[in-house]
N, C-alpha and C positions, 0 to 999 in steps of 0.2 A: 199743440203745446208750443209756447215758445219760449226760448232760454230768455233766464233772467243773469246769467253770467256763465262763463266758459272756461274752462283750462288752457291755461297761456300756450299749449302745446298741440299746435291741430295736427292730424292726418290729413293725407290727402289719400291715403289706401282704403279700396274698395275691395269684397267679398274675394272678386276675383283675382285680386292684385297682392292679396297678403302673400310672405314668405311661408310655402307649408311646413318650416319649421317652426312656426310658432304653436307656441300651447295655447290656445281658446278654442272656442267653437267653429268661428270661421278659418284658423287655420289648419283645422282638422277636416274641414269639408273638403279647402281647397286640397290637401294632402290626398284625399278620397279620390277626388277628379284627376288629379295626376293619374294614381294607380290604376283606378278602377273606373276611367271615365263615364260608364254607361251607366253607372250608382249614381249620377248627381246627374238632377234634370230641372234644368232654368224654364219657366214657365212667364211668356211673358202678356199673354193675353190674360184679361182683366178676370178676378175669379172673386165672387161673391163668397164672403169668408161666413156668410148663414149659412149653414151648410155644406157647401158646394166643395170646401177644401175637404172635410174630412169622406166626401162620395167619391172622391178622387182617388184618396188614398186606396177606399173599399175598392174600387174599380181595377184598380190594380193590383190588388191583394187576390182577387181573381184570378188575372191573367198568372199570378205567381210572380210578381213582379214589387221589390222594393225599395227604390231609388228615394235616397233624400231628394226632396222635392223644396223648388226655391222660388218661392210666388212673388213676383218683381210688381205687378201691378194691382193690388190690394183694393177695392170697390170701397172708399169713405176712411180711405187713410193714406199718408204718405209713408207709410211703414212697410216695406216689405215683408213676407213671413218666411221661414222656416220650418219646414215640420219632416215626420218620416226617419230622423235621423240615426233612433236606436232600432230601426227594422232589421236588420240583417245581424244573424250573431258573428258572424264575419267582421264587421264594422266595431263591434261592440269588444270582441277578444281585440283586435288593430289598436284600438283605445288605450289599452292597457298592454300591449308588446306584446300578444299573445296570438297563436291560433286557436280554433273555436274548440276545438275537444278539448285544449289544455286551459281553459280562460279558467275556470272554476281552480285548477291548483296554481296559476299566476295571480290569480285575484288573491289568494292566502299566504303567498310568498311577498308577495308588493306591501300588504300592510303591513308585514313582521317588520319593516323595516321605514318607522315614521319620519316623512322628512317637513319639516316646523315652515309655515309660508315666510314668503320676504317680503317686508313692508316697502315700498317706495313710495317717490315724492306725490307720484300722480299717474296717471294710464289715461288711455283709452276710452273706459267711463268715463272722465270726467268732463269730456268735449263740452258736453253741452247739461246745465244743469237747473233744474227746475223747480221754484219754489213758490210756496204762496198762491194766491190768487189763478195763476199761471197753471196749475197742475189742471190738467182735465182727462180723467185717464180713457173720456169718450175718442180722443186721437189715436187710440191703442186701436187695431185690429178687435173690430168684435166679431170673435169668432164664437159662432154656435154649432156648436157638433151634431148633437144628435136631434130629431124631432120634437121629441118630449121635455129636452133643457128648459129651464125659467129664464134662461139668459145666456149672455155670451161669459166666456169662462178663461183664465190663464189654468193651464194647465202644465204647462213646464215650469211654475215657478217653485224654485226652490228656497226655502226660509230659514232665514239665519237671527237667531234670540242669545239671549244670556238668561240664565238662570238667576234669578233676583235673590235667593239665598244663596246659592252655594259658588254661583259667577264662573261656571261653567256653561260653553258655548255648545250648539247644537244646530246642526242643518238636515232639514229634513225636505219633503212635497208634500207640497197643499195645495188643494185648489183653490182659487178664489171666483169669486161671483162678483162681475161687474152692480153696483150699486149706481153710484152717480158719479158726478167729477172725479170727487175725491175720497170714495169708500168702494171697500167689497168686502164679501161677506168671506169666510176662511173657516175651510174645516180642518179642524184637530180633531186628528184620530185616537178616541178614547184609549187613554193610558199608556200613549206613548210619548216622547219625551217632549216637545212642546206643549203638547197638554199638562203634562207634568210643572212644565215651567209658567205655561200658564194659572194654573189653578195656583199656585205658588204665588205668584203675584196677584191675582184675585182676591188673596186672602189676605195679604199685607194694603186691600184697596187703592192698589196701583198698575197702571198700565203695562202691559209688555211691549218693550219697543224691539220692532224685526224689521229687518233687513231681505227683501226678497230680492232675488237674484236670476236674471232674468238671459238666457243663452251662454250654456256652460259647456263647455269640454265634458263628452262622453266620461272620462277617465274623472271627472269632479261630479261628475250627475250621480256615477257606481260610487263614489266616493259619500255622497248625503246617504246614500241609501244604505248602507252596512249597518247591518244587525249588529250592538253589541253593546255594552258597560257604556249607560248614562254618563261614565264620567270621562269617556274618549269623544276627543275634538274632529268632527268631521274633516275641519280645514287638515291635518295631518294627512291624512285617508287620500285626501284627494290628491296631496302630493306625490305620496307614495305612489299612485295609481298612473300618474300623468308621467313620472318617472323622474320629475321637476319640481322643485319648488312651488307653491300657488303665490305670485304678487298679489299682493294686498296694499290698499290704500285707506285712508279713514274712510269712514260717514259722513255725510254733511250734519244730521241731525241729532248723531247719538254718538257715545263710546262703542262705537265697530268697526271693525278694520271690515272692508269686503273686496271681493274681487276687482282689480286693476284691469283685469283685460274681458270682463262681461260685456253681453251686449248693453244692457241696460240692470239700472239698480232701481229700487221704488222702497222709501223709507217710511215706516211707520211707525203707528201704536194699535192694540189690541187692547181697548178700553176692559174695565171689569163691569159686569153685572147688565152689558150689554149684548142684546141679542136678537137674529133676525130670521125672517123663513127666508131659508136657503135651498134651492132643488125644486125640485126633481132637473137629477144630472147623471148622464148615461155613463155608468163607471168599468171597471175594468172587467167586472164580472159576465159584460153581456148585457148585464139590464138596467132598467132606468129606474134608480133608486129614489122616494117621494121625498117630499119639502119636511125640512125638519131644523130646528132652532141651532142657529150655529152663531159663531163671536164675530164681532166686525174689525173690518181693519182699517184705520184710517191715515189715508199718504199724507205727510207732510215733506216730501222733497222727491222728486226722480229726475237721477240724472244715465245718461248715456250716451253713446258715440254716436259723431255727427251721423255718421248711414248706417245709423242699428237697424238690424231685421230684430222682428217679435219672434223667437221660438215657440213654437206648440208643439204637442205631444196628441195625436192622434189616442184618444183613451180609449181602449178596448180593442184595440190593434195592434199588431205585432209590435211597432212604436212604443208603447206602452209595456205590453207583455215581455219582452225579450228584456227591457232597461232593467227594471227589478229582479227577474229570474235569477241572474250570476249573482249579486249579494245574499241572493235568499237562499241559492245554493251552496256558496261556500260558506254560508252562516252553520248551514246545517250539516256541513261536510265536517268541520270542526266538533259540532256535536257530537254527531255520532262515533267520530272518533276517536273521542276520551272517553266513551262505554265498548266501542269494537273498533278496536285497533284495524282490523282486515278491512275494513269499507274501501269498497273500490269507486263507486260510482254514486251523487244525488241529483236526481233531475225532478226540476216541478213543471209537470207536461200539461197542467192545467186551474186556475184557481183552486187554491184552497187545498190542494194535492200536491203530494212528492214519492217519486218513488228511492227505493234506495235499494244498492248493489252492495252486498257483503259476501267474502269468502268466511263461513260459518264455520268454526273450529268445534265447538263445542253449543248442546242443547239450549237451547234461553236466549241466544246472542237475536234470534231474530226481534226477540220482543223486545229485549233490550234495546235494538235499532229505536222503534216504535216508540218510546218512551222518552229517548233521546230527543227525536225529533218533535213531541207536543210539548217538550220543555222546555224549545229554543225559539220558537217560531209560534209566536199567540194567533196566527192568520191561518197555522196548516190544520186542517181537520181529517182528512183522512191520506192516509199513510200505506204504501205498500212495501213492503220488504222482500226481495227476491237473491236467489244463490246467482254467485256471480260470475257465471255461463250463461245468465241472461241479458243480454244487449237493454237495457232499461230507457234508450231510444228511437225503441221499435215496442208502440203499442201494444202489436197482435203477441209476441213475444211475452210481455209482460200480464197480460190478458190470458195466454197460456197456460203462464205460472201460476196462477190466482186457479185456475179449472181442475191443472192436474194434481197440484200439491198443499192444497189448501183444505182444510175440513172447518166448517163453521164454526161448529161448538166446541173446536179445538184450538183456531187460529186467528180469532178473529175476538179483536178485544173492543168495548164502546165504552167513550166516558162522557154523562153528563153532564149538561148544568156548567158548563165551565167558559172562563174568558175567549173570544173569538172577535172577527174581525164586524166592525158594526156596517161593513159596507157590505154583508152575507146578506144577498135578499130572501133565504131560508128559514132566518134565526125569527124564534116568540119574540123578543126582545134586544135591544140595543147591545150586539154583541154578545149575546148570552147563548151558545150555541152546545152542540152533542160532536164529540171526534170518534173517529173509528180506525184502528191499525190492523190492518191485514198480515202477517206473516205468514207470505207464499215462497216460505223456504221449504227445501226437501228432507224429509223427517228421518230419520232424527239427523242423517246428516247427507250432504250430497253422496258423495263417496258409495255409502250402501246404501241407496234410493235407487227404486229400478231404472236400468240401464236405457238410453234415448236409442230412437232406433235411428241408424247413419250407414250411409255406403261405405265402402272401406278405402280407408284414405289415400291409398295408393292407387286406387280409381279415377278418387276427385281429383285429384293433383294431374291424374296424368291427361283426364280428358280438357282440351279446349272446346272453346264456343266457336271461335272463329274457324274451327274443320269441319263445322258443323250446321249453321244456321249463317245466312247471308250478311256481309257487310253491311247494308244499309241497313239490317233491322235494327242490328246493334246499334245502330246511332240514334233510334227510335229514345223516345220518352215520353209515358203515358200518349202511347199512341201517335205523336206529333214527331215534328223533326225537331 
């Protein structure tokens, strides 16, 4: 692509060169590599973005290994890539000022307190901007993830709409599906809030014009994704989360402020009554879900800084799994809370699952959890409840609890036929699926539940390892040094 005009105000900073107090993505990386230099790994030999970046990832997800990774030399693009970034929940509590056990009650504390973006003259974006004729978004990294994909796919982008009634704003993830130059296909996720604003304008027989948003601050990425009230402004969220302000500058093409300091912006429409086979594309579930009729999006302007890297998101990789987790947890942490106050702990250890940690005062509070939680969250389908002596980030722990304090016909509730997530490769039907809650609390309360058997604690306290079993072994992990 080449600019058809630029912002009067160049940089001359590179990835490496930003100050790591800055709020965006790259100065959150470079922030990384200070601290944690062995988290960030520059990659400069030439990597085939068909595959080959996200085998990398897998390759190292092996070894146990998840470094943002910064691919400098990109096969049939001048774009550097990005990816890896939300792997570690380490990286991901850092984002938001936290440490990892406590990110879920910092993630709930940070939005009580909305802080509104500041508009400037210009950023970063605006280096270089592109319009017309000029758009080819073939210059983008095509990246294809998985084997089974129909195409190469942005999967970090994040979309920013107005609601055509009510002019309320929304940012959410979509993927897109490279088409040609100047289109790709975009899935909305049935009956959540861009779909919402879409079908809305669908029916008024007009376009949706959005805003994608392309290399964001971890701390704005947590911020699209929070569960809650259609009528709360993501831009806030993301402030609150980054600890700062979001700058924001116009749109070239529409009434939208969007992010000042993104790697790249790409402005469009979402025609109505337009529609295209989109997929088969390997999602977050593990599996590669089939072609199915989705809305298109067509660019009319992208602009971005002179040495934007293209972010991607490794989908169904920790990358992936770990970004969404903490909003879906503290979504649900809130729930459960206003039916049981005692909730100590929610963790989602796996699609479509969550467990949850309650000290149980009184008979019912476990279902009650149960309830809570299919009420908040239209994607969780099955649900475990445990008394809160159970570590609920220790599987075998939790697997346990379900053996020894569970009875089927007693504890264990199924509901049909109800709204779910349509990217379930399980469901008869587009989201139409069955949930199931477990309450693997101790009956009727812990307290008089028979007693666990344990050495006596004046034992455990007094005996060490180190009188006992060699120095080196201790240093030992799964076997290795």
């Amino acid at each position: 692509m080449e600019s058809t005009s630029a912002a009067s105000r160049s940089s001359d900073q590179n990835l490496s060169e930003v100050k790591p107090s800055t709020i965006d993505l790259r100065g959150f990386i470079e922030s990384t590599r200070r601290d944690h230099p062995e988290e960030v790994l520059k990659i400069s030999r030439e990597i085939d973005p068909r595959f080959e970046i996200t085998a990398l990832v897998a390759k190292l997800e092996q070894e146990r290994r998840f470094p943002i990774l910064i691919f400098e030399n990109v096969r049939g693009s001048k774009f550097p890539v990005v990816t890896n970034v939300h792997a570690a929940r380490r990286r991901l509590a850092a984002a938001i000022g936290s440490e990892p056990r406590s990110a879920v009650a910092n993630y709930l504390k940070r939005i009580e307190r909305r802080i509104p973006p500041k508009e400037v003259a210009s950023g970063p974006v605006k280096e270089v901007i592109v319009t017309g004729d000029s758009i080819d978004l073939r210059a983008l990294p095509q990246i294809v993830h998985h084997q089974d994909d129909a195409g190469p796919y942005l999967t970090a982008a994040v979309t920013l709409a107005r609601d055509p009634l009510s002019g309320r704003l929304n940012c959410s993830f979509n993927r897109l599906m490279f088409l040609d130059k100047n289109r790709t296909s975009i899935h909305l996720t049935l009956a959540k809030h861009l779909w919402e604003f879409y079908t809305n304008a669908e029916k008024l027989k007009q376009p949706l014009q959005v805003a994608v948003i392309l290399g964001a601050h971890p701390a704005w990425s947590l911020g699209a994704l929070n569960i809650g009230s259609i009528d709360e402004e993501e831009f806030y969220l993301m402030g609150s989360l980054a600890g700062a302000a979001m700058e924001v500058v116009g749109a070239e093409t529409m009434d939208l402020k969007v992010p000042a300091r993104a790697e790249m912006i790409i402005e469009g429409e979402i025609l109505p009554f337009e529609r295209v086979d989109e997929g088969p594309f390997g999602e977050f579930t593990g599996y590669s879900l089939g072609s199915r009729k989705r809305e298109v999006f067509h660019v009319k302007a992208i602009s971005h800084r002179k040495d934007a890297f293209l972010h991607d998101i490794a989908v169904g990789h920790l990358d992936h799994l770990l970004l969404s987790t903490i909003p879906m947890e503290a979504n649900l942490f809130r729930a459960v809370k206003a039916m049981v106050p005692s909730v100590r702990a929610v963790r989602i250890p796996a699609p479509f699952t969550v467990y949850v940690s309650i000290e149980k005062k009184t008979e019912g509070q476990g279902k009650n959890a149960i309830l809570a939680v299919l009420g908040a969250d239209m994607y969780m389908k099955h649900v475990i409840v445990v008394d809160h002596d159970i570590d609920i980030f220790n599987d075998q722990r939790v697997q346990w609890a379900v053996g020894t304090r569970c009875q089927a016909d007693r504890d264990v509730m199924i509901v049909s036929n109800v709204g779910g997530s349509d990217l379930d490769p399980s469901d008869l039907k587009d989201g139409v699926t069955a949930k199931m809650g477990i309450d693997a609390t101790a009956k009727p309360l812990l307290g008089s539940f028979t007693p666990r058997h344990r050495v006596p604690k004046d034992v455990f306290d007094r005996l060490e390892l180190k009188d006992f079993v060699p120095a080196s072994w201790l240093t030992q992990k799964d076997g290795k040094r």
